[in-house]
N, C-alpha and C positions, 0 to 999 in steps of 0.2 A: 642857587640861581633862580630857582621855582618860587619864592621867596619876595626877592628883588623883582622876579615879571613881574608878580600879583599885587604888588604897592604900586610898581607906576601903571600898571592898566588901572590901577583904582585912582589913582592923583588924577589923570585923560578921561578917565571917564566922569570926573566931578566936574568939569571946567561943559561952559555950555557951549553949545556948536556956533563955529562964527564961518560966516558965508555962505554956509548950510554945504556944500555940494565942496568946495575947496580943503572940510577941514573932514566931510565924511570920505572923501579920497585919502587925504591923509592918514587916517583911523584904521580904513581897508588895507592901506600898504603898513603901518605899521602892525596890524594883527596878521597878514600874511607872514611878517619877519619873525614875529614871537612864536609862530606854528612851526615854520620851516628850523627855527633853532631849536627849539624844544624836540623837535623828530630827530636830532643827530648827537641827545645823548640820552642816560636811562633813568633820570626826572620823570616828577611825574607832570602829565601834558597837563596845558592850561589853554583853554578856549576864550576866548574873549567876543564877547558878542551886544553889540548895539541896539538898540529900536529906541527911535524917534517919536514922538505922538506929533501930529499937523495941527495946527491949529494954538489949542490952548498952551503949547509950548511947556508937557510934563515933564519932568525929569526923564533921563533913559535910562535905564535899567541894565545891570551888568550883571553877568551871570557865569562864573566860573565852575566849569565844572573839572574837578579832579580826577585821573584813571590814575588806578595800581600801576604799577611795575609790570612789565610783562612776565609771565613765568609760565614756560609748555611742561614742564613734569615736577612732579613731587618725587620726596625721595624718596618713596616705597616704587618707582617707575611707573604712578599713572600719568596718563597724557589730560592734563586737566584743559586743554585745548579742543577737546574731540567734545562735540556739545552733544551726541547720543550712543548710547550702546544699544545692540541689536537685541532684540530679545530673545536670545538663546537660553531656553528654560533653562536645558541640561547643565549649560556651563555657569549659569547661578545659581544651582541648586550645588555643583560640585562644588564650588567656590566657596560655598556656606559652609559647607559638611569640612571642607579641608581647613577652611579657617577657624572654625570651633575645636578642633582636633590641635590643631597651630596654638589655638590661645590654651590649652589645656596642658601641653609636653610642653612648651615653651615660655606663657604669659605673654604672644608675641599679638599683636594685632596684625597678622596678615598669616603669608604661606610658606613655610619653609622645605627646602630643598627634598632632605628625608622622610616628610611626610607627605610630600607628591607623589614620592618614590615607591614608600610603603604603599600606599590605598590607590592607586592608578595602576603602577606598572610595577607591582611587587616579580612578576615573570623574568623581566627583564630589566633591571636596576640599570646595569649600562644607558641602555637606552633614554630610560627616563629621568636619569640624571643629566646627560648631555641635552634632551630637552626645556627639560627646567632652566638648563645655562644659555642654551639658547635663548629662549625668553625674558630670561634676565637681562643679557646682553641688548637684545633690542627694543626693553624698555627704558635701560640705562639707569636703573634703581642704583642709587648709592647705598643702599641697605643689603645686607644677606635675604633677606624674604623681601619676595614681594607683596602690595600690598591684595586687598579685593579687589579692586575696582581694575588694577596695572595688573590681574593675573585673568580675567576676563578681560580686559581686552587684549592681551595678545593671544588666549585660547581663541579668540573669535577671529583675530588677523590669521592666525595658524590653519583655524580649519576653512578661510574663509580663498586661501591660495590656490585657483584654477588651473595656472598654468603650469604642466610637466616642468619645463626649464625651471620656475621658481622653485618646486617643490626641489628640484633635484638640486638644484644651488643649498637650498636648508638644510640639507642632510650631507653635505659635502661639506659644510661650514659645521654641522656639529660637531664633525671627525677632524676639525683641523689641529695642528700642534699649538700646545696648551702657553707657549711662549712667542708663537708666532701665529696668531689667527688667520694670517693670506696665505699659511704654505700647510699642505696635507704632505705625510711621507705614509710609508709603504705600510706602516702598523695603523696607522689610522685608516687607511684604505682595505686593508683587513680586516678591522675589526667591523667594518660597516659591511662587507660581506657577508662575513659571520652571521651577524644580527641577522640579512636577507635570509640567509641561510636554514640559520633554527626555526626563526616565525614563517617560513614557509614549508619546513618540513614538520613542524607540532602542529600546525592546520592540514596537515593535508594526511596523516597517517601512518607514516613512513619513520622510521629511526633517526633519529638526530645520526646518530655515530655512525661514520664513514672514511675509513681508513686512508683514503687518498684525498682527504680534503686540502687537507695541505699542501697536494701535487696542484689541486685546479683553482686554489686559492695564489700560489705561487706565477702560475700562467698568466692570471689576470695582471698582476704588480710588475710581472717581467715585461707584458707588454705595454704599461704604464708610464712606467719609470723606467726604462731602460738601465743605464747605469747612474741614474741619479739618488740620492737620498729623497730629496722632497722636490715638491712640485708646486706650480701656483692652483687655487682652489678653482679657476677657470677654467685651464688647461684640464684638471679632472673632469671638472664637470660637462665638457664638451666633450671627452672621450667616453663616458658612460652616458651623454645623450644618444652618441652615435653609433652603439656597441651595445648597454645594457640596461637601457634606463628601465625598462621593464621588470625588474628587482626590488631597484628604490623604490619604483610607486605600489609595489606591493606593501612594502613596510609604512608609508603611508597612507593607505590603507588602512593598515591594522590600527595605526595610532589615529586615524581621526575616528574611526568607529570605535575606540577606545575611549578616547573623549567624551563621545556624546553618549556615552552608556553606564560609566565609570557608576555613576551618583546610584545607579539603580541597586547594583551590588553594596552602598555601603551604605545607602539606605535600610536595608536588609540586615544590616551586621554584617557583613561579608565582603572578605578583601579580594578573594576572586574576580573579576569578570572578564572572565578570557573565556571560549566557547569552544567546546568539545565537537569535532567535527570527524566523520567517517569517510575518508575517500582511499580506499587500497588502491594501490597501484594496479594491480590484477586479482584477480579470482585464484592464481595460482601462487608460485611461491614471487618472491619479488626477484626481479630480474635482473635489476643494477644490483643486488648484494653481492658481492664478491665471498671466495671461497675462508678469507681469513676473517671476514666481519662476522661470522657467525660461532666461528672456532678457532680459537689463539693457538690449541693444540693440539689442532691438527697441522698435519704437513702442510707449505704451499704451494697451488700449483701453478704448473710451467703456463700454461693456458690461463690467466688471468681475463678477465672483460675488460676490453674498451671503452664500455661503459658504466661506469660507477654509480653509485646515487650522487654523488655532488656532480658531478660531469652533467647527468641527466637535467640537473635545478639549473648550470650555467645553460648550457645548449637550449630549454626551451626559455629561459629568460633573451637571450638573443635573438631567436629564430621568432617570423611572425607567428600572430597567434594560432593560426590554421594548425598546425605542428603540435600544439596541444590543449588543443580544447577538452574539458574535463568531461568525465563521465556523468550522469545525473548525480546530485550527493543526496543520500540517506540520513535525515538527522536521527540520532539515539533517543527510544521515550517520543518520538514525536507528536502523537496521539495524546500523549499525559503535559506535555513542556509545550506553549504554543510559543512564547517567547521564544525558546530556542530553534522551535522552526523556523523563523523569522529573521531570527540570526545565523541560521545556515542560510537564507536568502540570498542575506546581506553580503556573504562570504562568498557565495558561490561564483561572481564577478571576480574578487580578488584570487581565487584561486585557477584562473583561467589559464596562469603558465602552469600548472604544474604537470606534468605527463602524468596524467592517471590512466592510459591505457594503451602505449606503446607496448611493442610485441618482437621477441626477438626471431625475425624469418630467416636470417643467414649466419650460419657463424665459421668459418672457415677452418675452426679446429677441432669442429665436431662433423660437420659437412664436408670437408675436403677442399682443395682449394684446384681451382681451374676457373676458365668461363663457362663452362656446358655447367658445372655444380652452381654457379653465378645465379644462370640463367632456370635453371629449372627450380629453386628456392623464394628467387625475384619476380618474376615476370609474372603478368598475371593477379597481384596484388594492385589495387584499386586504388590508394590512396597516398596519403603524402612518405616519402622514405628519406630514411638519413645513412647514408654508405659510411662507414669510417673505415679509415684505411691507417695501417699500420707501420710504417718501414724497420729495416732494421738499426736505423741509427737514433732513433727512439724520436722519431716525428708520426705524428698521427694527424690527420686530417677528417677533414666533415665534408661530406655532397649531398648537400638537399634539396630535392624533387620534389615538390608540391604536386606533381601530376604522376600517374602510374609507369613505368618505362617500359619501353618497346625497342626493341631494335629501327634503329633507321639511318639514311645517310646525313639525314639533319641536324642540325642542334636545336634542340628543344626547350619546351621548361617556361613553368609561368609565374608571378610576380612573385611567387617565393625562391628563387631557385637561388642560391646563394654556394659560396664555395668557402669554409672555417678553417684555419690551423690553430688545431685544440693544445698540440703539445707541442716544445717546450714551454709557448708560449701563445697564448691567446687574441688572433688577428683572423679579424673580417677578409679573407682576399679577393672575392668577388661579389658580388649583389644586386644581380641580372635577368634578367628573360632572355629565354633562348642564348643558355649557355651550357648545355646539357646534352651529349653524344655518346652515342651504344652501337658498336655495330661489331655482330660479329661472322657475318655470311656474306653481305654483302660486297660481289668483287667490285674493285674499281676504287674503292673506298677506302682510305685509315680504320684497322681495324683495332679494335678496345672499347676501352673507359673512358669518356673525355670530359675536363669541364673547363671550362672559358669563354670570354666574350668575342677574343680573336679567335678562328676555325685553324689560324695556320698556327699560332704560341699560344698553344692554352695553358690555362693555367697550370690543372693538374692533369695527369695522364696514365694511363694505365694500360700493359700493353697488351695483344691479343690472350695471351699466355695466363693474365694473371698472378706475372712472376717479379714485375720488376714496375718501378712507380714514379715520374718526373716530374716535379714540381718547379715549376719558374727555372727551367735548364739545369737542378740538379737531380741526377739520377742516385734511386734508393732501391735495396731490396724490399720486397713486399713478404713482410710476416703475415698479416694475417689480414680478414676482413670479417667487419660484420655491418650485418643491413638490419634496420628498424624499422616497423611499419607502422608510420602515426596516425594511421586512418581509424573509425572507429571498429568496434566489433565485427559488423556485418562484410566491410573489407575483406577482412581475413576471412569470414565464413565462405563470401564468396569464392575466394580462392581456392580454398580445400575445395569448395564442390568442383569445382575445373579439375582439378589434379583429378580429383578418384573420377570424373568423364574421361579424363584422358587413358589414366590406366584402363576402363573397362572398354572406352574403344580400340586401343591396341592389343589387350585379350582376345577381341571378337573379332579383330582382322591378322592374327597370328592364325588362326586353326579357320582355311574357308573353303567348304562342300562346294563339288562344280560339278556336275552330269558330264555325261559322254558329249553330246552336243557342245556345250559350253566350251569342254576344253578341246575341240578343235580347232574354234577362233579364240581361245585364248592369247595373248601377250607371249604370254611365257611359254608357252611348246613352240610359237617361232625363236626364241633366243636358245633355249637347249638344241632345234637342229640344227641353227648355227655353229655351236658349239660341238656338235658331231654327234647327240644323242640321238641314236635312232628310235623311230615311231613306230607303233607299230596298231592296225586297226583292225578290229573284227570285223 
């Protein structure tokens, strides 16, 4: 049809103008119809355009000018529509390095899947394969590789994603089922914990291996999915905005500093670039290790923790960040390695959940269980605490204090004060200010544990005794308790030094010298001669 325009605008445009103004009307509506028909198929357009000379009456001149076909991507997925790329050194220089590696295992002109995998994310293959497919997919390469140009630019749309929600939409979309891309089930939601999981504990210094992972991995899918198989990729994503996003964007994190450092290492010859970092947990032994992770053969015991190492990585990825902010981190070599101090820097943000120096102040089956053991383990302790409480029908719960506790008749507690059910299944149940009650002298008063928003139905409850536990109107035995104290060092130093005042001021008012004078206005020789002990005076 593009064809047939161009002959008769060429016949209209040979014939000379009669009327002058009647037939250039004409001209204008007929080249309106040739534009607006050529816009509504995929021809190539034809412009038709007039100019007159006055006067010596020169011919007009026609001027066609021909456009392509439209086309936004090639098949290797670049977007040949996007008229600039950003200049991101790192990610052309990787894009070189992976492409010449590409053309050498393969004869391919661009980037294939296994050798992303290899030279970027050799640590973690999972990962960097479900990356790659991500990228593939949302440049919609009709090829296995993508090309240079469609692998920078979605390196650069990737790292270029500001918003939490986005980021956390991307990584919930990488985990989804491989037949159904809108639905995630319970193994894809695992596996993407996992991932949170190792890359937060091989940066921070801690043992991957932890016996009850599986228990706090299960929590989370239980309260996921309830009794569903899969779920829509929204529905996730809005449950780990509201609950843990603070996981996901660790692990992005790792990958976008991963990205933009990759080239350095295989510039080098070196597939490495992952970065060696030193944060212990404590100076002592580590405290979430439980008594089977270190010894398969020995016995186990009846007294297990509450808190695990994986329990610890969920709890401060939910809880604000007050609850664990890291210790200073020490890079290894850093005097010889400037690079790598620079890259602990860099880390030292992304490692901000990880509890590198929680402390265990109460444990209930090594200290005893009561309120007065409660109270003289707790109080006095300066900063933020986390109470886990135990039942006997295998429920465990979280109370977290952002502020020191005290006894009062009030309900307390400030923007972090929040109320967890860690087991069977993993659920936010409050997340409040001033929902936090301690009293255990005070008459007039409900005496206990309390934590909730309403003073009269609180959520969870604990009774004077420290023997029995109500949560939302069901009543449990109470096994066990133990208190954590996420404040930094000088908290707990503080607190020891209280304790040893207290004992040396209860030594020095146990044994007290009084004169002859003194004690005949004493207190106490008027209650003994009430009591019928006779006095007797020189």
């Amino acid at each position: 049809m593009g064809n047939n325009v161009s002959a008769k605008a060429d016949g209209e445009g040979s014939e000379p103008p009669l009327d002058g103004g009647k037939h250039k009307h004409h001209h204008q509506h007929h080249k309106s119809s040739i534009q607006s028909s050529n816009s509504n198929n995929n021809a190539n357009d034809v412009v038709v355009s007039n100019s007159s000379a006055s006067g010596s009456g020169s011919n007009n001149s026609l001027k066609v000018q021909s456009q392509t076909q439209t086309m936004t991507r090639s098949a290797s997925g670049a977007d040949v529509t996007e008229k600039y790329l950003t200049q991101l050194v790192p990610v052309e220089r990787l894009a070189e390095i992976l492409k010449e590696q590409t053309s050498t295992k393969y004869g391919i002109n661009g980037i294939m899947s296994d050798v992303f995998v290899s030279q970027v994310f050799p640590e973690y293959t999972d990962l960097g394969h479900r990356l790659f497919q991500l990228m593939h997919l949302n440049s919609k390469a009709t090829t296995k590789h993508l090309g240079t140009v469609a692998f920078r630019q979605q390196c650069e749309r990737f790292l270029g994603i500001m918003d939490d929600a986005k980021v956390l939409e991307s990584y919930i979309k990488m985990y989804a089922q491989d037949d159904n891309p809108d639905l995630i089930d319970k193994a894809g939601v695992t596996r993407l914990l996992l991932i949170c999981y190792t890359i937060a504990m091989q940066h921070s210094g801690n043992a991957v291996l932890c016996t009850a992972i599986n228990r706090t991995f299960g929590s989370v899918t239980k309260s996921i999915f309830f009794s569903h198989d899969s779920l829509s990729l929204g529905f996730v994503c809005r449950w780990f905005e509201q609950n843990l996003i603070r996981l996901v964007l660790l692990v992005h994190k790792y990958c976008v500093h991963t990205l933009s450092t990759a080239y350095r290492g295989l510039e080098q010859q070196s597939q490495s670039c992952g970065i060696e970092l030193q944060t212990p947990v404590l100076e002592q032994r580590n405290p979430f290790a439980s008594s089977d992770a270190t010894d398969h053969s020995a016995p186990a015991l009846h007294n297990e923790t509450l808190m695990p190492l994986s329990q610890a990585w969920l709890l401060a990825g939910a809880l604000p960040p007050l609850y664990s902010k890291p210790r200073t981190i020490v890079p290894p070599n850093s005097s010889n390695n400037s690079s790598a101090s620079s890259a602990v820097q860099i880390f030292k943000d992304k490692l901000s959940m990880m509890p590198s120096h929680w402390t265990l102040l109460y444990d209930s089956n090594e200290h005893g269980v009561g309120a007065n053991r409660f109270l003289h383990h707790v109080l006095g302790y300066r900063g933020p605490t986390l109470v886990l409480l135990h039942t006997k029908d295998e429920q465990t719960y979280c109370i977290a204090a952002p502020n020191e506790w005290k006894e009062t008749h009030l309900f307390v507690g400030g923007e972090g004060s929040c109320v967890i059910q860690l087991l069977p299944k993993f659920v936010i149940l409050e997340k409040k200010p001033n929902i936090l009650y301690l009293n255990t002298s005070i008459r007039g008063y409900p005496k206990g544990l309390r934590a909730g928003a309403d003073p009269r139905k609180p959520i969870i409850s604990v009774d004077e005794h420290f023997e029995n536990v109500d949560c939302k109107g069901i009543a449990a035995g109470l096994m066990s308790i133990e208190v954590w104290g996420c404040g930094d060092k000088s908290s707990r130093e503080v607190q020891l030094d209280i304790k040893k005042w207290q004992i040396k001021e209860a030594e020095r008012q146990r044994t007290v010298k009084l004169t002859a004078a003194d004690w005949m206005d004493h207190p106490d020789r008027y209650l003994l001669e009430l009591g019928g002990r006779q006095n007797y005076n020189n």
